[in-house]
C-alpha positions as CSV (number, residue, x, y, z in Angstrom):
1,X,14.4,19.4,-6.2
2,X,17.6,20.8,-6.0
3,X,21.2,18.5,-6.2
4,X,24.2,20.2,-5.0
5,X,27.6,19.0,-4.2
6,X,30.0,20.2,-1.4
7,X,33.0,19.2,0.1
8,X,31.9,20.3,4.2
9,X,28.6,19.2,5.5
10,X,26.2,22.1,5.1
11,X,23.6,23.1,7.5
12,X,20.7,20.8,7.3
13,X,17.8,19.4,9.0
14,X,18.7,16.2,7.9
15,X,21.8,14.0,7.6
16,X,22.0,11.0,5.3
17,X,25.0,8.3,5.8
18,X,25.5,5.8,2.7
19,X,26.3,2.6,4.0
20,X,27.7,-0.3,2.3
21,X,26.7,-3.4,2.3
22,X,27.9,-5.4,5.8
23,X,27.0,-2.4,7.6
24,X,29.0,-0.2,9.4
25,X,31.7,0.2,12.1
26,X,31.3,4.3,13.3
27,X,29.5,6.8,11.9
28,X,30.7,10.7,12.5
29,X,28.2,11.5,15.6
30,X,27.8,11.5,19.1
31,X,25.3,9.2,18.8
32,X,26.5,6.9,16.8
33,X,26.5,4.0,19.6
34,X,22.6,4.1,19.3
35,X,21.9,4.2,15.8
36,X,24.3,1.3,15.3
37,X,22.0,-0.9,17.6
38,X,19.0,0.5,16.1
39,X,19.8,-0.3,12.8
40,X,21.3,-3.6,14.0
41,X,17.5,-4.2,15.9
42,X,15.7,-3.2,12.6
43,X,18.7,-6.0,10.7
44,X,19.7,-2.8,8.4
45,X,22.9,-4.3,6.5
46,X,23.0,-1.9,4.0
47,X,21.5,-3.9,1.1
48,X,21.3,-1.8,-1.9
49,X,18.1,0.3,-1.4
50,X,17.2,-0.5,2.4
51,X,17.1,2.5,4.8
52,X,16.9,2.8,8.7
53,X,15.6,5.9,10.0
54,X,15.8,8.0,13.6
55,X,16.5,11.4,15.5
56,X,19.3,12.1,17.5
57,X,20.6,15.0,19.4
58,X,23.9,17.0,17.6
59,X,25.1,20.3,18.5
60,X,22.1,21.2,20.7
61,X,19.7,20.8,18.2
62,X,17.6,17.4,17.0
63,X,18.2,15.9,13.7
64,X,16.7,13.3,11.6
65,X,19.5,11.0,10.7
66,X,18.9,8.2,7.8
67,X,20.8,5.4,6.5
68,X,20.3,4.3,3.2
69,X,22.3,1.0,2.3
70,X,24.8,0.9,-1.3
71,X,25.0,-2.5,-1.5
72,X,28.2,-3.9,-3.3
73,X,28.8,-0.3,-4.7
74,X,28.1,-0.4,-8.3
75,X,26.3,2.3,-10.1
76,X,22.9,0.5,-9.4
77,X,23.0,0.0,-6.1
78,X,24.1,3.6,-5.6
79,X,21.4,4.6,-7.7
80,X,18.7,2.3,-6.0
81,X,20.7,4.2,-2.6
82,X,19.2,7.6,-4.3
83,X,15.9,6.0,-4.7
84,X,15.2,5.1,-1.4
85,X,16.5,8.4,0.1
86,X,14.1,10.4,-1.4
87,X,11.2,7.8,-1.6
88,X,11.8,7.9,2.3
89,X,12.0,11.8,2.6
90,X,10.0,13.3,0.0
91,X,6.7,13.9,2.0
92,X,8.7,13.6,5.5
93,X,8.8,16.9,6.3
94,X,12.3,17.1,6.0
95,X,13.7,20.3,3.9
96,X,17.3,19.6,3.2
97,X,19.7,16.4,3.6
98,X,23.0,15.9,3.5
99,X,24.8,13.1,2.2
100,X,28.0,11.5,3.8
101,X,29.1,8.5,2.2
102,X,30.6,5.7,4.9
103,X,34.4,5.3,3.9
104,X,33.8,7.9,0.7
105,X,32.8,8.5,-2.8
106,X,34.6,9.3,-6.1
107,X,32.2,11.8,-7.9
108,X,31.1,9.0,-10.1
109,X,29.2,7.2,-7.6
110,X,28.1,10.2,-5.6
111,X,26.7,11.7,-9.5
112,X,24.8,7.9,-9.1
113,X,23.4,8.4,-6.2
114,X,22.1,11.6,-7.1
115,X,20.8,10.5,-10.4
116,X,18.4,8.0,-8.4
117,X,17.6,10.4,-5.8
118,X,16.6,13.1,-8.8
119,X,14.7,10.8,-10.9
120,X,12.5,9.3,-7.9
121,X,11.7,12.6,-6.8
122,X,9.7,13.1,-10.1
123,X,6.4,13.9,-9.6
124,X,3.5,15.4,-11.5
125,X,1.4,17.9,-9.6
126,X,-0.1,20.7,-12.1
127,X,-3.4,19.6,-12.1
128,X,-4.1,19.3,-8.2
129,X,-5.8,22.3,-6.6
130,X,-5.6,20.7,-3.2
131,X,-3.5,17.8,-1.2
132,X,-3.2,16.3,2.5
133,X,-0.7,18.5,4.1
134,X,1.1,15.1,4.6
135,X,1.1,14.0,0.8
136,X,2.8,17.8,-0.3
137,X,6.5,17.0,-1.0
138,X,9.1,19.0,1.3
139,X,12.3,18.0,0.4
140,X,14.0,20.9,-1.6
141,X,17.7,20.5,-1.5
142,X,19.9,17.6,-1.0
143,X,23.5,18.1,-0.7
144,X,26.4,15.6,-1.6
145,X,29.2,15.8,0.9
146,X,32.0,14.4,-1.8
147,X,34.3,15.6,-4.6
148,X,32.9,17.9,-7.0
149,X,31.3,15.9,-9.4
150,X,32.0,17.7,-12.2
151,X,31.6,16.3,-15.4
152,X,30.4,13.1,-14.0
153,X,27.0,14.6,-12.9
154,X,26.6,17.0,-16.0
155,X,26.1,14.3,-17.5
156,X,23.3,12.2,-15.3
157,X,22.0,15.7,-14.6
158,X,21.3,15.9,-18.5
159,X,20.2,12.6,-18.8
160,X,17.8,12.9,-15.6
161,X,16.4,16.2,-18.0
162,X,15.6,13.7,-20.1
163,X,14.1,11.3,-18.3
164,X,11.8,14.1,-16.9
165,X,10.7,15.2,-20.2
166,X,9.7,12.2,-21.3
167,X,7.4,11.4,-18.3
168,X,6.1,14.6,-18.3
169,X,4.7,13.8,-22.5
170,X,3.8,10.1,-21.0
171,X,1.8,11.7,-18.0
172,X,-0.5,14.3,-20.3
173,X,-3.9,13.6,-20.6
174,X,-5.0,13.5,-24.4
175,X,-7.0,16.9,-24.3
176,X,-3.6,18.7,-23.2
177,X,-1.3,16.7,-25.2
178,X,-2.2,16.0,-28.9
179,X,0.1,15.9,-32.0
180,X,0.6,19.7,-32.4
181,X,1.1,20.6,-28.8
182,X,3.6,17.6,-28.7
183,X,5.7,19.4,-31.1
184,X,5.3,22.9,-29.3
185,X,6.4,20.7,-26.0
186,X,9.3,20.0,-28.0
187,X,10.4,23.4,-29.0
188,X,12.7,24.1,-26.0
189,X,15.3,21.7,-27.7
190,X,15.9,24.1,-30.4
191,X,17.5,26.2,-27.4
192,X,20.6,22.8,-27.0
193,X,21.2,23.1,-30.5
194,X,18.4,20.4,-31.6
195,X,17.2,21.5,-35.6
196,X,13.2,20.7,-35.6
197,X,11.6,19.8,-38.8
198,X,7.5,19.6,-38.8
199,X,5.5,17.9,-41.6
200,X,1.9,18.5,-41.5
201,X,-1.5,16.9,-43.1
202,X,-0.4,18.8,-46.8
203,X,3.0,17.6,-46.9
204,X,2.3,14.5,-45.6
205,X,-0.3,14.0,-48.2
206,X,2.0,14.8,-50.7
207,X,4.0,12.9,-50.0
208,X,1.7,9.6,-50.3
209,X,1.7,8.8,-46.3
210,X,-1.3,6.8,-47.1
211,X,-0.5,4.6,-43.8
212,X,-0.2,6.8,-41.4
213,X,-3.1,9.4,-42.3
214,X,-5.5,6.7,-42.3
215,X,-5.2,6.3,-39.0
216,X,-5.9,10.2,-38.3
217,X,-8.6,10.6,-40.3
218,X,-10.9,10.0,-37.4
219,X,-9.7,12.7,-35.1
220,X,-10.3,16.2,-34.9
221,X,-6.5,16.3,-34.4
222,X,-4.5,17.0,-37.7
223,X,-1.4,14.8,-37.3
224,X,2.5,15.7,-37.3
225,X,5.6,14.1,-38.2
226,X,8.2,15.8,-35.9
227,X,11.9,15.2,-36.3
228,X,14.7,16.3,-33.9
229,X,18.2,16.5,-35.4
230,X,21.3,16.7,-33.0
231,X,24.4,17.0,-34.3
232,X,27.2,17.3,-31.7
233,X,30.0,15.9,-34.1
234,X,30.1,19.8,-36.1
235,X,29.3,18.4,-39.3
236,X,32.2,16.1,-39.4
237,X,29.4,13.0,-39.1
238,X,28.3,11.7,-41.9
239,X,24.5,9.5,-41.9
240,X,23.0,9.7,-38.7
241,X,22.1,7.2,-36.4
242,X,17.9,7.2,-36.4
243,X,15.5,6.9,-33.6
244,X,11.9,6.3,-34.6
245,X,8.7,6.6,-32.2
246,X,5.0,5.9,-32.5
247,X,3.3,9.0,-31.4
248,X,0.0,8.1,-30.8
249,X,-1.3,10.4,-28.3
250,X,-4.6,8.5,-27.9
251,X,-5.8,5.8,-29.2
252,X,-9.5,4.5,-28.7
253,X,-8.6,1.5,-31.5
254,X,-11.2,3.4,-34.0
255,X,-13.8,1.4,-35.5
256,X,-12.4,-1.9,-33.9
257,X,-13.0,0.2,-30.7
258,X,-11.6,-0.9,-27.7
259,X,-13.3,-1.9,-24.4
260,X,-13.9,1.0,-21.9
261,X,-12.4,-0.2,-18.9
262,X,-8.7,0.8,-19.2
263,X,-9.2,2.7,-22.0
264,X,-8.1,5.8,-20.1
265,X,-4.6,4.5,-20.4
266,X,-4.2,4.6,-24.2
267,X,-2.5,8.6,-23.4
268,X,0.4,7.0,-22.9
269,X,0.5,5.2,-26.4
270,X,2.6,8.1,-27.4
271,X,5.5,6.0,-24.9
272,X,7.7,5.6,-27.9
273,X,7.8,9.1,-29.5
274,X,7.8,10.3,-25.6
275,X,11.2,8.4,-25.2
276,X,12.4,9.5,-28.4
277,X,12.2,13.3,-27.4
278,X,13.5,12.8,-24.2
279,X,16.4,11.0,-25.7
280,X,17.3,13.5,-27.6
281,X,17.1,16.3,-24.9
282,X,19.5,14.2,-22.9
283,X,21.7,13.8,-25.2
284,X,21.9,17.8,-26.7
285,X,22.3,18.4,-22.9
286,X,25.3,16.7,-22.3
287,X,26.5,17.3,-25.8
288,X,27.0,14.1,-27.5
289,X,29.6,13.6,-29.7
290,X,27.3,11.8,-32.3
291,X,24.8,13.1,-35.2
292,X,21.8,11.4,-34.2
293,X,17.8,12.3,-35.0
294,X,14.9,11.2,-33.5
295,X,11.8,11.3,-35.3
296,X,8.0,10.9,-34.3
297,X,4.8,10.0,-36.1
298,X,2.1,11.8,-34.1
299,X,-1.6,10.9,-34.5
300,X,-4.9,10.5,-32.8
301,X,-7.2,7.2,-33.4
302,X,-10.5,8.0,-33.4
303,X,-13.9,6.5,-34.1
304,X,-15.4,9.6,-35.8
305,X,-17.4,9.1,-39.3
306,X,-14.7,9.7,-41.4
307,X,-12.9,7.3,-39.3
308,X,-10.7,4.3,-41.2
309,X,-12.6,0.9,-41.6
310,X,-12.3,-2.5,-40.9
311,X,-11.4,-4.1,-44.6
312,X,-10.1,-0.3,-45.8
313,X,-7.0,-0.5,-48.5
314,X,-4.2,2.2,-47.8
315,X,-1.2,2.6,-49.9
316,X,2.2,3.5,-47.6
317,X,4.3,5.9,-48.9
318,X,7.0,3.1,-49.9
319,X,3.8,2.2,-51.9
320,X,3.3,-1.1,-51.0
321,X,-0.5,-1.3,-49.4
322,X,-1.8,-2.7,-46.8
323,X,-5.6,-4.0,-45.8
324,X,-6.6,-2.9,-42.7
325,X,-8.3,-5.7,-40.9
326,X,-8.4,-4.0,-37.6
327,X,-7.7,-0.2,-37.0
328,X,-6.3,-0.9,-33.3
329,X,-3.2,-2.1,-34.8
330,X,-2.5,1.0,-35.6
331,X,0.9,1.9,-34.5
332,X,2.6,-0.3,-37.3
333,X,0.5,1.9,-39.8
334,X,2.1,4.6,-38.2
335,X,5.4,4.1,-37.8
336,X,6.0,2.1,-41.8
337,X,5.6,5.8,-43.4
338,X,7.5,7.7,-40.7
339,X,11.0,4.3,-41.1
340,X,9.8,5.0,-44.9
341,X,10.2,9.4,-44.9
342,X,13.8,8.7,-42.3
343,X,15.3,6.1,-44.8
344,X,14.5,8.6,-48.1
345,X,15.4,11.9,-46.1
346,X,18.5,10.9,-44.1
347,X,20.2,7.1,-46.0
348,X,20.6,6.0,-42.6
349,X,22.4,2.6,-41.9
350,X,21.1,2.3,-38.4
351,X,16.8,2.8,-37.0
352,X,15.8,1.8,-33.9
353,X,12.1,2.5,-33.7
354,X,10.3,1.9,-29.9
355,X,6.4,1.4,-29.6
356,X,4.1,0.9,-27.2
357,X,3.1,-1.3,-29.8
358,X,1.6,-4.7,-28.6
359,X,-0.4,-6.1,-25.5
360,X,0.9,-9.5,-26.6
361,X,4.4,-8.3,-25.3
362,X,2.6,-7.3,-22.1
363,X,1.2,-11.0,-21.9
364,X,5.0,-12.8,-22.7
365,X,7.0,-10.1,-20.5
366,X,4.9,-8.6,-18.5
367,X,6.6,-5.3,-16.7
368,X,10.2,-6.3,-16.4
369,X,11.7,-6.3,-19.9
370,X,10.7,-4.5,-23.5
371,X,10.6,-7.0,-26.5
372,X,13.2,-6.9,-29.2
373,X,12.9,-7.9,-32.7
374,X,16.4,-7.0,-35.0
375,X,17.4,-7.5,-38.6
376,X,21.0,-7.4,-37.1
377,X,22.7,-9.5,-34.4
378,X,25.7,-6.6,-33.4
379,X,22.8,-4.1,-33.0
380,X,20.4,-6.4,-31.0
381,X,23.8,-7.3,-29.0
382,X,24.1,-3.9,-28.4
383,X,20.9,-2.9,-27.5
384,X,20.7,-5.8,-25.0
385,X,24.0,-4.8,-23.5
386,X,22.7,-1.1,-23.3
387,X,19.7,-2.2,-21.3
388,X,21.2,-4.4,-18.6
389,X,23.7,-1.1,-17.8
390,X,21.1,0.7,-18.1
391,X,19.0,-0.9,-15.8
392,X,15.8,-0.6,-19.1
393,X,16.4,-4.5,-19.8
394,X,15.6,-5.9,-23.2
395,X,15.0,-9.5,-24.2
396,X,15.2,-11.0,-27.6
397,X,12.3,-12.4,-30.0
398,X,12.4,-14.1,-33.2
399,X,12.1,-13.3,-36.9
400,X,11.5,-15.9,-40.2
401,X,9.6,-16.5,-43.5
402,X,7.6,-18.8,-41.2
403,X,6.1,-15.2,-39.5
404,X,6.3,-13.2,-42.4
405,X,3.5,-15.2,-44.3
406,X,1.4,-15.2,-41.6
407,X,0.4,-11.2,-42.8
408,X,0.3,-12.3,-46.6
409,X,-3.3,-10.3,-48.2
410,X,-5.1,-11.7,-50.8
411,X,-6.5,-8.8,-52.2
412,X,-3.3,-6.4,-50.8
413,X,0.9,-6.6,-50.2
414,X,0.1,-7.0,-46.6
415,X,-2.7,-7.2,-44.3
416,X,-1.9,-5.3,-40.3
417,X,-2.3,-7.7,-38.6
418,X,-2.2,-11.5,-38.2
419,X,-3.6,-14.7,-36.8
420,X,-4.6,-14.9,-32.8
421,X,-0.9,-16.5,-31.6
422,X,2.5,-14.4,-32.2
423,X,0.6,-10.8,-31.8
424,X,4.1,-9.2,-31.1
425,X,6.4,-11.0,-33.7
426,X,3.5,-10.6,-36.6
427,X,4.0,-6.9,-36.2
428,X,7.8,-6.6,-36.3
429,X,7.3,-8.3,-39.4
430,X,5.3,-5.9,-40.7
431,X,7.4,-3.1,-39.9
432,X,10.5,-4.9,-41.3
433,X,8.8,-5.1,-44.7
434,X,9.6,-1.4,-45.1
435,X,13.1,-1.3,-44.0
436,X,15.8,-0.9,-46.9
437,X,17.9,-3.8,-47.7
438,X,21.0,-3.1,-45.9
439,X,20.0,-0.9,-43.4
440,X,20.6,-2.4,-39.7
441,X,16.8,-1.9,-38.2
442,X,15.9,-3.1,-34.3
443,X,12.1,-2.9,-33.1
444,X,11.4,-2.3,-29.3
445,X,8.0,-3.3,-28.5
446,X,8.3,-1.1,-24.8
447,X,4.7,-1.7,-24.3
448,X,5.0,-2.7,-20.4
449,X,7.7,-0.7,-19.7
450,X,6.1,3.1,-19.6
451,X,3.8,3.1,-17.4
452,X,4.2,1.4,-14.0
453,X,1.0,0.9,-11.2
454,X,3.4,0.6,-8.7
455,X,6.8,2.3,-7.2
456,X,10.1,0.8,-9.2
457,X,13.8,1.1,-8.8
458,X,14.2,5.4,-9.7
459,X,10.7,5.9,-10.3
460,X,6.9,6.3,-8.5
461,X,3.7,5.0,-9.9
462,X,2.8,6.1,-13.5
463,X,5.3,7.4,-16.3
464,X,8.5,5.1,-15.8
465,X,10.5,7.6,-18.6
466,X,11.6,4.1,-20.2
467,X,13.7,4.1,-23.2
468,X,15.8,7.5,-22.7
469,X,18.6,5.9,-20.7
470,X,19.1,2.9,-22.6
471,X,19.2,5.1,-26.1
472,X,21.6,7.2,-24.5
473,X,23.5,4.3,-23.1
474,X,23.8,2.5,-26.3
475,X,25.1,6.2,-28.2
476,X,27.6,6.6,-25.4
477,X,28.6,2.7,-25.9
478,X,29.0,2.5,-29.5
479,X,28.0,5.8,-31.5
480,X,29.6,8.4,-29.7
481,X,32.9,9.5,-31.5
C-alpha cells in the first residue's frame, strides 16, 4: 500500500475526515448536514479508533466518505485513527482515500496516522492460489491532505520497514524459513549500511558453543549465529549497544517432545531474533545516530536420533556446564553462548536479549505485556518507559539468590531448568549466570506478544512485529547521539 502526502485533496474514490474526540461542527461537503446526523444516530464521537461510514453525492459523482475518530490527539490515538481506516477499507472495495484532518495536522501526527494505517495493512498472502473476491485487499493508495511530512514520516516509514520484516520472519512456516535462509532473508540490510557476520557449525564448534549446538544436533538444519552491525555514529562510537535474539525457527521440544495440538505454532519461536532483524532494518533505515548490533542464535529442535537427551551434560562456551533435564527449555541453551560470543567479540556494557522464551509468562501476562527481568534498574526504567510510548508494554519481574538456587546441579554448574512454580524467573536466572560482571543486561521474555489470534491496535491476526518499535524507541530515547 502506498502512503503519500499532499497539500490539495487529490482525486479519490474515497474521502477520509479525522475527527477529534467531541465530534465535529462542519465538515468541507455538501453533505455535511447528513453525515453529522448519521454519525450522531450511530453515537460516533470520535473516540480514538471508532469510524462511521456512508456515500454521499460531490461533484456529480458518489463517494464513500468515512470518519475515523483521534481521540485526544496524541500519537496513539492517531495511530489507532490509522488502524481503523484501513481495517475498515482494506477489503472494501475502495482504491484510494484521502485524508483531511478536522481543524488540521502538523506532519507529526499526520506521519502517525499513517504509521497505523501502514502497519495494519500488513498482510501475508504468498502462499494463497485463490481468495473470495470480497476477502482480496483493494486499497492501494492513501493520501494525507497535510504538510509534507518530511522527516517526520521518514522515520515511521523506516520503522513500519521494520515492523514488516519482522512479521514477515515471524509468519514463515519452518520448511521455508530455517537458520540459513534466515540469514539470506537478512542480506538486503547490507544494502543500509548493516555489516553481516555468519558463524556456522565449524566455527561454532571451535569455538566450544557446547550449549547452543546441543540443541541443533537433532535437526537436519545446520545452525547459524548471525550478527548485524549498524553503525550510524561513523566510527566515532565506541562499544555498542547489543541486542540478542533466540532464533529458534522450530521447535518440537526434542526428546521432551511437545504435545501435537499447537505444536504448529512453535515457527514463530524465532519471535526474538525476528525482532532483532527488524530492529535493526528500522533503525539503518532511518539512519540512527548510534552503533548498535543485533545478533541471533539460529537453530532447529528436533527429535531425530542424534537428538540431545534428557540428563545430557553440555559445556557453554563461557565453560561453565549445564545438565539438561529437559530439551524444551531450549532457548536459554541458546541464547548463554550467543550473550557469551557478543560480550568476548564486542565488550559491550549494555545486552538486551528478547525470547519467546517461556509459556509461564503467557500464564502471568497473558497477551498484553512482555516480561522483564534486569540486572540494572536505569535500563529496566528505560525499557519500561520505551514500551508504554511505544505502545509494546513491558512489566517488571524479580531477581535473588532465593531463585538462583533453585537451578543448582548436583552433578553440573547448572541444570536448565527448575522446579514446577517460577518457570519464567528460573530462566532469567539462568541466562544472567553468563553475563559479565559489570555489564548492564535486561531479559524480555516476549512470549505472548508475537503472535496475536485476534486483530490488535496496528495489527491483524498472527505476527504482531513486537519488539522492533520499542528497541527503536528506547535507541532514540537514550542511545542515540
Amino acid at each position: 500500500m502506498e502512503i503519500a502526502f499532499s497539500p490539495m485533496r487529490p482525486d479519490a474514490d474515497t474521502l477520509v475526515f479525522a475527527v477529534p474526540k467531541g465530534g465535529f461542527d462542519a465538515l468541507p461537503l455538501a453533505a455535511a448536514p447528513v453525515l453529522a446526523a448519521g454519525a450522531g444516530a450511530a453515537r460516533f464521537t470520535g473516540e480514538a479508533g471508532s469510524s462511521f461510514e456512508s456515500f454521499v453525492e460531490e461533484g456529480g459523482k458518489v463517494l464513500r466518505v468515512v470518519l475515523v475518530g483521534t481521540g485526544s490527539g496524541n500519537d496513539a490515538d492517531y495511530e489507532r485513527a490509522g488502524s481503523a481506516l484501513t481495517a475498515r477499507l482494506s477489503t472494501s472495495g475502495a482504491t484510494h482515500a484521502a485524508v483531511e484532518f478536522f481543524g488540521g495536522a502538523n506532519g507529526e501526527k499526520a506521519a502517525a496516522l499513517a504509521l497505523g494505517a501502514l502497519l495494519r495493512g500488513w498482510r501475508i498472502d504468498s502462499y494463497r492460489t485463490r481468495q473470495p473476491e470480497k476477502a482480496k485487499p483493494t486499497l492501494a493508495k492513501i493520501t494525507l491532505v497535510s504538510a509534507d511530512a518530511g522527516a517526520a514520516w521518514e522515520k515511521q516509514a523506516a520503522v513500519a520497514a521494520g515492523v514488516a520484516f519482522t512479521r514477515e520472519l515471524v509468519s514463515e512456516p519452518a520448511n521455508i524459513l530455517y537458520p540459513e535462509s534466515f540469514v539470506e532473508r537478512c542480506q538486503h540490510l547490507t544494502e543500509l549500511g548493516v555489516r553481516i557476520t555468519v558463524l556456522d557449525k565449524t566455527a561454532m564448534t571451535e569455538l566450544g558453543m557446547g550449549s547452543l549446538l546441543g540443541v541443533a544436533q537433532g535437526s537436519a538444519r545446520e545452525p547459524r549465529l548471525l550478527a548485524m552491525e549498524w553503525d550510524g555514529t561513523n566510527g566515532a562510537a565506541g562499544k555498542p549497544l547489543v541486542f540478542v535474539g533466540k532464533g529458534v525457527t522450530f521447535d518440537t521440544g526434542g526428546i521432551s517432545l511437545k504435545p501435537g495440538a499447537g505444536m504448529e505454532d512453535m515457527k514463530w519461536d524465532m519471535g526474538g531474533a525476528g525482532a532483532v532483524a527488524g530492529a535493526i532494518k528500522a533503525l539503518a533505515g532511518r539512519k540512527a545516530k548510534v552503533r548498535v548490533v543485533g545478533i541471533c542464535g539460529l537453530v532447529e529442535n528436533m527429535p531425530d536420533g542424534n537428538a540431545q537427551r534428557p540428563g545430557d551434560i553440555v559445556t557453554s562456551m563461557s565453560g561453565q556446564t549445564i545438565e539438561v533435564l529437559n530439551t524444551d527449555a531450549e532457548g536459554r541453551l541458546v541464547l548463554c553462548d550467543v550473550i557469551t560470543w557478543a560480550q568476548k567479540t564486542y565488550a559491550p556494557e549494555v545486552i538486551v536479549d528478547l525470547a519467546t522464551l517461556t509459556g509461564a509468562m503467557i500464564v502471568s501476562l497473558g497477551n498484553e505485556y512482555a516480561g522483564i527481568f534486569s540486572n540494572d534498574d536505569g535500563l529496566a526504567d528505560d525499557l519500561i518507559a520505551a514500551g508504554k510510548a511505544s505502545g509494546e508494554q513491558l512489566w517488571r519481574f524479580p531477581l535473588s539468590d532465593a531463585y538462583n538456587k533453585l537451578i543448582d546441579s548436583p552433578i553440573a554448574d547448572m541444570k536448565n531448568i527448575g522446579p514446577r512454580y517460577a518457570g519464567s524467573i528460573t530462566a532469567a536466572q539462568f541466562i544472567k549466570r553468563f553475563v559479565d560482571d559489570g555489564v548492564k543486561w535486561a531479559h524480555l521474555d516476549i512470549a505472548g506478544m508475537v503472535w496475536a489470534d485476534k486483530p490488535g491496535a496496528t495489527w491483524d491476526k498472527g505476527a504482531t512485529g513486537y519488539g522492533v518499535r520499542l528497541l527503536d524507541r528506547l535507541v532514540a530515547d537514550k542511545f542515540e547521539g
